[in-house]
C-alpha positions, 0 to 999 in steps of 0.5 A: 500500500501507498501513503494516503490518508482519508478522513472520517468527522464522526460524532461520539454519543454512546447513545447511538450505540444501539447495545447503549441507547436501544429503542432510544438510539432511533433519535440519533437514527440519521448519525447512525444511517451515516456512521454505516456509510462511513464505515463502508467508506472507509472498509472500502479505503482500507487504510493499514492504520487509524488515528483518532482524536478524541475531546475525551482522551485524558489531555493535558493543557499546554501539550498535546499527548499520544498513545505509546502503549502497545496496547489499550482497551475499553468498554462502555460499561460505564453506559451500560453496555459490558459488552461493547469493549474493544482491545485494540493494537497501537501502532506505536511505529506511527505514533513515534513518528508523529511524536518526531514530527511534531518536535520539529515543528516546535509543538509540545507533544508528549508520550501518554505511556510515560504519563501515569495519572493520564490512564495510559493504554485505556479507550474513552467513550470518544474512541470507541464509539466511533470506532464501533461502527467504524472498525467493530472488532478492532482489526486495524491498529491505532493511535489515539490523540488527546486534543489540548488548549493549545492555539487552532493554528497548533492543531492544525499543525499537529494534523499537518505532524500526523500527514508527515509521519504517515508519508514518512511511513508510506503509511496508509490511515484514516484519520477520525475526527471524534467530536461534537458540536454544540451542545446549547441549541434548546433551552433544555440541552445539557450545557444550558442555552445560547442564541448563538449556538446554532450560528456555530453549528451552522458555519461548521456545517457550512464549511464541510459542505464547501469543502473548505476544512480550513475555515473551521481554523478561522471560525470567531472563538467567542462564537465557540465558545458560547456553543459548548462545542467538544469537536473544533479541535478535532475537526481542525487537526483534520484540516492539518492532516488533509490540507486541500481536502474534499468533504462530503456532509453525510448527516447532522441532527441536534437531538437533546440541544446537541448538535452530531455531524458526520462527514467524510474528507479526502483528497478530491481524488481519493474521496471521489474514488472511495465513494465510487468503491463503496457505492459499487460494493454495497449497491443501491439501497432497495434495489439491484446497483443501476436497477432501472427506475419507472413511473413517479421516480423516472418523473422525478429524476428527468425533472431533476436531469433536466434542471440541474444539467440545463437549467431546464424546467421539465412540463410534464404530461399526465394524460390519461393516467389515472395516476398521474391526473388526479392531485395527491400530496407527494414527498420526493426523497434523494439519496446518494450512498444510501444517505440522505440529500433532500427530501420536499413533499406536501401534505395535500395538493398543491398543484393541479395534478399528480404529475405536476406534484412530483416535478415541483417538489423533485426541484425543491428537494434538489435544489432548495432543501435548506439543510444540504447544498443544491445538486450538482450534475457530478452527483447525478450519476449515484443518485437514488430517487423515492416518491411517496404519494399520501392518502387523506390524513385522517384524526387519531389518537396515539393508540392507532397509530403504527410507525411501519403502516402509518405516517404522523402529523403533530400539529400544536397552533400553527406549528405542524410536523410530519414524519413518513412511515416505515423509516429505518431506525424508527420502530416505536410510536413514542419515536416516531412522535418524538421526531415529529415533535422536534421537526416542528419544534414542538417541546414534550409537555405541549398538547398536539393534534394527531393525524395519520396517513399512509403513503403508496412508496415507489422507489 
């Protein structure tokens, strides 16, 4: 193998460790979605070696700290799951070299082996977590990073250390980027509330969308502060290990106030070659890989061929399809890699036929979905189209309803949110509200309206 790195941004709840949060897991069902994507990327990559930086390594304030110990082991038994634990190889060849490497660069960096009160050779909840879905039965060797409070410049220096080393090796790696972001986004997250918190998340999501990891190193430090974020350090690291770096949004989510990202980083070259790997190994979800589409999704799809390749609005044509012809609600979901990237629907009709629904709302999801960047041709070839059509919401009460028969409507005044049925990772009804609820920002304690509707899916 040749030096090459790629790189993982993964979040670090034990709760989405589904041994860990079990029917709660479901709330973190997007990190969870995108985890697996990632760990099929990176099995895909096959890199010789993973580092991994974690917020909650035992760090030390003016230097950065690296595992030497042959070994080192944890579990998340402290969150309730014994059985989770991984006894992971250290590749201590790498981890010397990244000492090295940093000494010449002036950062203070020291062995963790020779630090006794730092608990030397064990794993914390920000190791393993990741690395349960990442690398489950720890087949590759590690070198795990405690982050300090050494300036963002320093980090990104230490990443730039970790690249050296690895080529320096001819070393191939995945470097993980273990961290959180926000954890002030409601009034009742953990660290308290800040207004401003969002705006934090918003430019790291921001940036990893762009493409632009270096912007993170120039993010307001205020900004971050007011977030109570436990990810920036780790996310800039990257920045210095992939300099010049791709990267592809996989999923946020901010269950409980705090926000979770996942994304992937590499060399535009390599991230585009891993995807492409990853995408043909595992095929596309619901269907054979390049299984042909027809009816609402081949609709969908030359809707969006033709705009995002032309600038071109498709007119479609109902005719006498009894389908097509009649008005309906219909929800248009994308997806690349199995991983969400848009999805726009409507209740009830909004224009005057089926067919028109479908071009209408395909467009939106593929250009105006807020929470991810408007469809680029590049991505046309990978992408994955559903339509769901809704039947007539009709009132009821929490006993009828069925999260795998039956999509919900919360309404509480003029706020009103909606969840699809037979989503993957949701099973439980007190889920299935539960998002509901957040998507409208509705609290816990509020009274709502319940509606359900089921849905013809074609996919």
């Amino acid at each position: 193998m040749s030096f090459d790195v790629f790189g993982v941004i993964a979040p670090h709840p034990p709760i989405m460790v589904p041994e860990v949060g079990r029917e709660r897991a479901a709330s973190t069902s997007a990190s969870i979605e995108a985890m697996r994507a990632a760990a099929e990327a990176v099995a895909a990559f096959d890199p010789e070696s993973v580092v991994v930086m974690s917020p909650h390594a035992p760090a030390l304030r003016d230097a950065f700290v690296v595992e030497t110990s042959p070994r080192a082991s944890g579990s998340l038994a402290s969150f309730g799951a014994v059985n989770v634990r991984s006894d992971a190889a250290i590749d201590t060849e790498l981890a010397a070299a990244i000492l090295d490497e940093a000494d010449a660069r002036g950062l203070p960096a020291l062995a963790r082996a020779a630090l006794e009160p730092l608990a030397p050779g064990e794993l914390d909840h920000g190791v393993l977590v990741p690395m349960s879905f990442l690398d489950p039965a720890a087949r590759r060797p590690l070198v795990v990073l405690s982050l300090s409070l050494l300036p963002l410049a320093d980090h990104r220096s230490l990443g730039e250390s970790v690249r050296a080393a690895a080529q320096r090796l001819d070393r191939r790696i995945s470097f993980v980027a273990s961290g959180d972001l926000s954890h002030r986004l409601t009034p009742d997250a953990p660290a308290g509330y800040s207004p401003r918190a969002a705006a934090f998340d918003a430019h790291v999501a921001g940036a990893v969308r762009d493409g632009d990891l270096g912007a993170l190193e120039r993010l307001d430090p205020e900004l971050a502060e007011e977030a109570g974020e436990c990810g920036l350090r780790s996310f800039v690291t990257l920045s210095g290990a992939i300099p010049g770096a791709a990267s592809r949004l996989l999923a946020y989510e901010a269950p409980w106030g705090v926000g979770y990202l996942t994304a992937l980083a590499a060399a535009p070259p390599t991230l585009a070659a891993v995807e492409s790997r990853a995408t043909s190994e595992s095929g596309r979800k619901g269907g054979k890989p390049g299984a042909p589409e027809a009816g609402l999704p081949s609709l969908a799809r030359r809707a969006i061929e033709a705009y995002v390749g032309d600038g071109r609005v498709l007119e479609p044509e109902a005719g006498d399809d009894p389908l097509l012809s009649r008005p309906a609600g219909a929800f248009v979901s994308l997806h690349i890699s199995g991983q969400l990237r848009g999805c726009i629907g409507t209740i009830c009709p909004t224009t005057e036929d089926l067919a028109h629904e479908v071009v209408r709302n395909a467009l939106e999801a593929a250009t105006g979905d807020p929470r991810f960047p408007p469809l680029s041709p590049e991505e046309l070839p990978e992408l994955e189209v559903k339509v769901d059509v809704l039947h007539t919401a009709e009132s009821c009460t929490v006993d009828d309803l069925d999260p795998k028969r039956y999509g919900v409507i919360v309404s509480c005044g003029w706020r009103r949110g909606l969840l699809l049925p037979d989503l993957e990772g949701v099973e439980l009804t007190e889920d299935q509200l539960a998002i509901a609820r957040r998507k409208a920002g509705i609290a816990d304690h509020e009274e709502v309206l319940l509606e359900r509707f089921r849905v013809d899916r074609y996919e």
